[in-house]
C-alpha positions as a Markdown table, in Angstrom:
| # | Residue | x | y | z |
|---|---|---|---|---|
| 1 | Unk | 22.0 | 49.1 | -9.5 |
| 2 | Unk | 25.0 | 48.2 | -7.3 |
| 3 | Unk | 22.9 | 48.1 | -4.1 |
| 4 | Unk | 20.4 | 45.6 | -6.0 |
| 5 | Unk | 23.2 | 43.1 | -6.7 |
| 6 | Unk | 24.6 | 43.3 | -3.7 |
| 7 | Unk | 21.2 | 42.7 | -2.1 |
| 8 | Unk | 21.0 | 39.7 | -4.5 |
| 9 | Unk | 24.4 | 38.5 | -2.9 |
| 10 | Unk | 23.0 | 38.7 | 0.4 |
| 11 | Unk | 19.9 | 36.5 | -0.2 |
| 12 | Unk | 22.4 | 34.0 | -1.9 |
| 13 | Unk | 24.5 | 33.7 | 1.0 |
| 14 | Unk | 24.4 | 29.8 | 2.1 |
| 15 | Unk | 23.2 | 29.4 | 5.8 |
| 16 | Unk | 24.9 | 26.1 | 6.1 |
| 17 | Unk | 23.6 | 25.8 | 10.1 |
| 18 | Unk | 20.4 | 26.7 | 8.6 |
| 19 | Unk | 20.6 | 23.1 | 6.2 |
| 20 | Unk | 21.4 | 21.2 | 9.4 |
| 21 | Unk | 18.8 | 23.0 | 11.4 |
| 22 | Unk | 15.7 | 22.2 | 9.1 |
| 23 | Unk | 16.7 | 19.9 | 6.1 |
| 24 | Unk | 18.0 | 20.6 | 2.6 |
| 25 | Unk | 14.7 | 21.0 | 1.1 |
| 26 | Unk | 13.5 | 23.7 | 3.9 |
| 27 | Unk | 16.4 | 25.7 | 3.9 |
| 28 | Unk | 16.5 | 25.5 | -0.4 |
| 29 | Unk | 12.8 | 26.5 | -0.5 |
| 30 | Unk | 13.8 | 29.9 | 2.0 |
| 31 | Unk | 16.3 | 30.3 | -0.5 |
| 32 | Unk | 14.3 | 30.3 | -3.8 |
| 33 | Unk | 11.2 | 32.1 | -2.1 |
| 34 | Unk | 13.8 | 34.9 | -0.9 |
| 35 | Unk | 15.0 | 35.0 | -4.6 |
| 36 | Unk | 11.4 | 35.3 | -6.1 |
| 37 | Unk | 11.6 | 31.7 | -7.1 |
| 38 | Unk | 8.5 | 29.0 | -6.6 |
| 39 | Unk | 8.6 | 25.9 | -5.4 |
| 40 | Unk | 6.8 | 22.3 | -5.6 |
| 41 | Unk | 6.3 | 19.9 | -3.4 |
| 42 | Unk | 6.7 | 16.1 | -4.5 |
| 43 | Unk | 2.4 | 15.1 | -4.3 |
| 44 | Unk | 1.2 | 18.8 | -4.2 |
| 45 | Unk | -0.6 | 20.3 | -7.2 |
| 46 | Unk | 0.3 | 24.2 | -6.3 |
| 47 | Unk | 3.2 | 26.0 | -6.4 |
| 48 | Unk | 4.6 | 27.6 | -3.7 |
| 49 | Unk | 5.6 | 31.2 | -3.9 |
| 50 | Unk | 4.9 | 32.7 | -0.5 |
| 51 | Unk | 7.8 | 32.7 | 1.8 |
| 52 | Unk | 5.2 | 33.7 | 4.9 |
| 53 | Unk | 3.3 | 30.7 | 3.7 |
| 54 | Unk | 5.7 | 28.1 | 3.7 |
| 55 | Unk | 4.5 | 24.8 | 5.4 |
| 56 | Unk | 5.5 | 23.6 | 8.5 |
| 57 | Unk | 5.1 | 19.9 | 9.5 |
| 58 | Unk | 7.6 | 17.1 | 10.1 |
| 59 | Unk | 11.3 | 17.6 | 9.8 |
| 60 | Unk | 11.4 | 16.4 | 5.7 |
| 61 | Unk | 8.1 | 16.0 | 5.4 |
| 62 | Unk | 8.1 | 18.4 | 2.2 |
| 63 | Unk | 10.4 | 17.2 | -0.6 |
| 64 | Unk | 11.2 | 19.8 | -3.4 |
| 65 | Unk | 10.1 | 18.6 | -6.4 |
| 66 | Unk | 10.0 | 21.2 | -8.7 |
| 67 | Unk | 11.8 | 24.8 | -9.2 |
| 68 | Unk | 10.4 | 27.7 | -11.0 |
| 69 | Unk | 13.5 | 30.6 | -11.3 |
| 70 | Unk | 11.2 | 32.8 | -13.8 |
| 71 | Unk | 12.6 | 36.2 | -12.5 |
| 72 | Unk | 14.0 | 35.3 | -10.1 |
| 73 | Unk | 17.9 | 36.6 | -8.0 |
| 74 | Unk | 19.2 | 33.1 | -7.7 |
| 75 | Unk | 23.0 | 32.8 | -8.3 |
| 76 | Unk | 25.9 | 31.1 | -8.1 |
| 77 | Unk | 26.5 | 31.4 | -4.6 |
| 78 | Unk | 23.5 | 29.9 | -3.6 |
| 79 | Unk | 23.6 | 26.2 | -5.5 |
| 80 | Unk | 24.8 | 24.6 | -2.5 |
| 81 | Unk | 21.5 | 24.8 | -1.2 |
| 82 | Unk | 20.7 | 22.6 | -4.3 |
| 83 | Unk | 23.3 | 19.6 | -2.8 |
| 84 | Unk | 21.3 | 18.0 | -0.3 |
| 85 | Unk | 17.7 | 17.7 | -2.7 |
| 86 | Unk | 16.8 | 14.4 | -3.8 |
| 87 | Unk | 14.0 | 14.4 | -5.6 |
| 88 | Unk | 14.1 | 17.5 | -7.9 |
| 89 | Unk | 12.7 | 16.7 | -11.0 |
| 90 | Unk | 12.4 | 19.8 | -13.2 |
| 91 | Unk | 13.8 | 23.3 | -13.1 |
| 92 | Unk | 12.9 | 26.2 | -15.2 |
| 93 | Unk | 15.0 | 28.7 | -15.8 |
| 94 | Unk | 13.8 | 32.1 | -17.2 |
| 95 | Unk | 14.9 | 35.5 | -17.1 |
| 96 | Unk | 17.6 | 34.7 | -14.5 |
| 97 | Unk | 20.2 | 37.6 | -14.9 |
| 98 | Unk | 22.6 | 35.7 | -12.6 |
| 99 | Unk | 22.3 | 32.4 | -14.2 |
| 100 | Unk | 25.7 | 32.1 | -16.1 |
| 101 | Unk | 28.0 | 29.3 | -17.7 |
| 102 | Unk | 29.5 | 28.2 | -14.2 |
| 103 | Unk | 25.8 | 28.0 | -12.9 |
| 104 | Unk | 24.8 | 25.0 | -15.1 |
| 105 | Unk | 28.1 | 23.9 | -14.9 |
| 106 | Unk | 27.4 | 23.4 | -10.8 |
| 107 | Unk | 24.0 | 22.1 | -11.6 |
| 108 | Unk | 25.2 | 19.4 | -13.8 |
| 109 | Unk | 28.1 | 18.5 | -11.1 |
| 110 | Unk | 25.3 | 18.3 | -8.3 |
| 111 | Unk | 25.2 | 14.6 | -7.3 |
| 112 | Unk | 21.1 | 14.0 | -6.2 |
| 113 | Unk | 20.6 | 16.2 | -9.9 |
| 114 | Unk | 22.5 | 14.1 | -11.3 |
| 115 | Unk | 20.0 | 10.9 | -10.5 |
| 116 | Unk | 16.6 | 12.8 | -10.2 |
| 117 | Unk | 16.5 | 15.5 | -12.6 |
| 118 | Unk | 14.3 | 14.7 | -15.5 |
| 119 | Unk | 12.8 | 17.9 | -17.3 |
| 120 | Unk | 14.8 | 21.6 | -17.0 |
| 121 | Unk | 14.3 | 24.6 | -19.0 |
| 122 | Unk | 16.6 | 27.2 | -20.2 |
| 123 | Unk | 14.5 | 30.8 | -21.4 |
| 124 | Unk | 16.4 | 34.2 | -21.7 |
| 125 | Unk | 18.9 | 33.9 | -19.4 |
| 126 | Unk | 21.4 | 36.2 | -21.4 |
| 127 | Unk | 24.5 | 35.0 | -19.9 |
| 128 | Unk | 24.5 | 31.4 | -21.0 |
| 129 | Unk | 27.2 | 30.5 | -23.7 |
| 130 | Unk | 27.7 | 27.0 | -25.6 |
| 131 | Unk | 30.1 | 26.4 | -22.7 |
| 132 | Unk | 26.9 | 25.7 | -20.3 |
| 133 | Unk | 24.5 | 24.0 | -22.0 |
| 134 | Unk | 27.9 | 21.4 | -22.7 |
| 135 | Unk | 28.3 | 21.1 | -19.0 |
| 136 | Unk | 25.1 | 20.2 | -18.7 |
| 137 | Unk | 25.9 | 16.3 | -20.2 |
| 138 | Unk | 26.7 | 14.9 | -17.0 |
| 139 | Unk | 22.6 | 15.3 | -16.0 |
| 140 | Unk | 23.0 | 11.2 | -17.4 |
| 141 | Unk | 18.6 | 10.8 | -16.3 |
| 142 | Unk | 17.9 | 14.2 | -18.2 |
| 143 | Unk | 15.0 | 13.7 | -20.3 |
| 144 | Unk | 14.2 | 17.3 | -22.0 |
| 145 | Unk | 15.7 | 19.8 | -22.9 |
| 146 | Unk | 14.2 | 23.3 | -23.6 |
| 147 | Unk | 16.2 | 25.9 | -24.8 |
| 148 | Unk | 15.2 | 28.9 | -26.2 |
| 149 | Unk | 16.1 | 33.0 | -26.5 |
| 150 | Unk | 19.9 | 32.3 | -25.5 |
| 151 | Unk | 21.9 | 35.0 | -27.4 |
| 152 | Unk | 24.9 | 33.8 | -25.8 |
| 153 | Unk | 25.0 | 30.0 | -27.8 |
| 154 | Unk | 26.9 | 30.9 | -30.7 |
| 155 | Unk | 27.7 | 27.0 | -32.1 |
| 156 | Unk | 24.2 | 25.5 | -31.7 |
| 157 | Unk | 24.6 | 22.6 | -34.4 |
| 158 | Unk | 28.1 | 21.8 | -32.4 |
| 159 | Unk | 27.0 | 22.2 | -28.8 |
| 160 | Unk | 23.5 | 19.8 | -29.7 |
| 161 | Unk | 25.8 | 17.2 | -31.2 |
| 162 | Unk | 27.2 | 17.1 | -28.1 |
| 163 | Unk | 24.9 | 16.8 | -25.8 |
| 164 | Unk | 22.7 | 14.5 | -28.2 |
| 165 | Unk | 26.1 | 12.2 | -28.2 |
| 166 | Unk | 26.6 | 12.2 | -24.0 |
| 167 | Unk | 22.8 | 11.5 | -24.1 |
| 168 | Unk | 21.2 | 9.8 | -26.6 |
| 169 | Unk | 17.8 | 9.7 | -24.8 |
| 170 | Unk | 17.3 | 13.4 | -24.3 |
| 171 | Unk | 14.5 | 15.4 | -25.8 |
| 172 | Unk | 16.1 | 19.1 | -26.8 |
| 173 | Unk | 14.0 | 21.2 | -28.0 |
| 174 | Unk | 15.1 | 24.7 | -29.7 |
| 175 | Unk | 13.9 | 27.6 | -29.8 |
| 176 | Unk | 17.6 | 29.4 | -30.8 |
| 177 | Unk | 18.4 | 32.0 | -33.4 |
């Protein structure tokens, strides 16, 4: 079990030459696909999950649009990779063993998120607490919300006031115990 999560580490560790080399959204869609993540590309249909397969083209020419984590090893150490995409719109969640409070709380302080984040989902990640889904208020363009199988929230009808109150257009949808 140790030699898993410190295998995990290692395919979290943030090439930052790599970023300048090929572009945010190149170097974060190595990093997901190494995690067992999937990716989608802004006008593309199919998700991308092989890392052998990745397209090659123009320097920016594919734009990350969309983040599957179902299963995936992503963790903290990796969310820089997330700084430099722009046009991100939703972001699943789901079984993520490493996803914890200071994950979301990253996500939420993530500038281009921020403005281009619309839709993310949070499914049986085990380590969330109240504590994260509150950081997630400063996603101001968030427009849903799905949470669901988090053991960790403990204060739901507190912790939805207050992100209903930071923002009063989002869509959250439970699915909470």
């Amino acid at each position: 079990r140790r030699f898993w999560g410190w295998l995990n580490a290692v395919f979290n560790k943030v090439d930052y030459e790599r970023i300048q080399a090929v572009g945010p959204d190149r170097a974060a869609s190595e990093w997901l696909l190494r995690c067992g993540a999937l990716v989608r590309y802004q006008g593309y249909q199919k998700w991308q999950q092989d890392y052998n397969g990745l397209p090659t083209g123009p320097l920016g020419k594919y734009k990350i649009e969309a983040i599957n984590a179902t299963d995936s090893c992503i963790m903290y150490r990796g969310f820089d990779y997330l700084d430099g995409l722009e046009h991100v719109t939703e972001i699943k969640l789901q079984k993520c063993i490493y996803i914890q409070d200071e994950c979301l709380q990253r996500l939420s302080e993530t500038k281009n998120l921020q403005k281009s984040l619309l839709q993310l989902r949070i499914i049986s990640c085990g380590n969330v607490t109240d504590k994260g889904i509150i950081a997630l208020h400063k996603l101001m363009n968030l427009e849903y919300l799905y949470l669901s199988d988090l053991p960790g929230i403990r204060e739901k009808e507190t912790t939805v006031h207050v992100l209903q109150q930071a923002l009063p257009n989002l869509e959250l949808e439970l699915d909470l115990e």
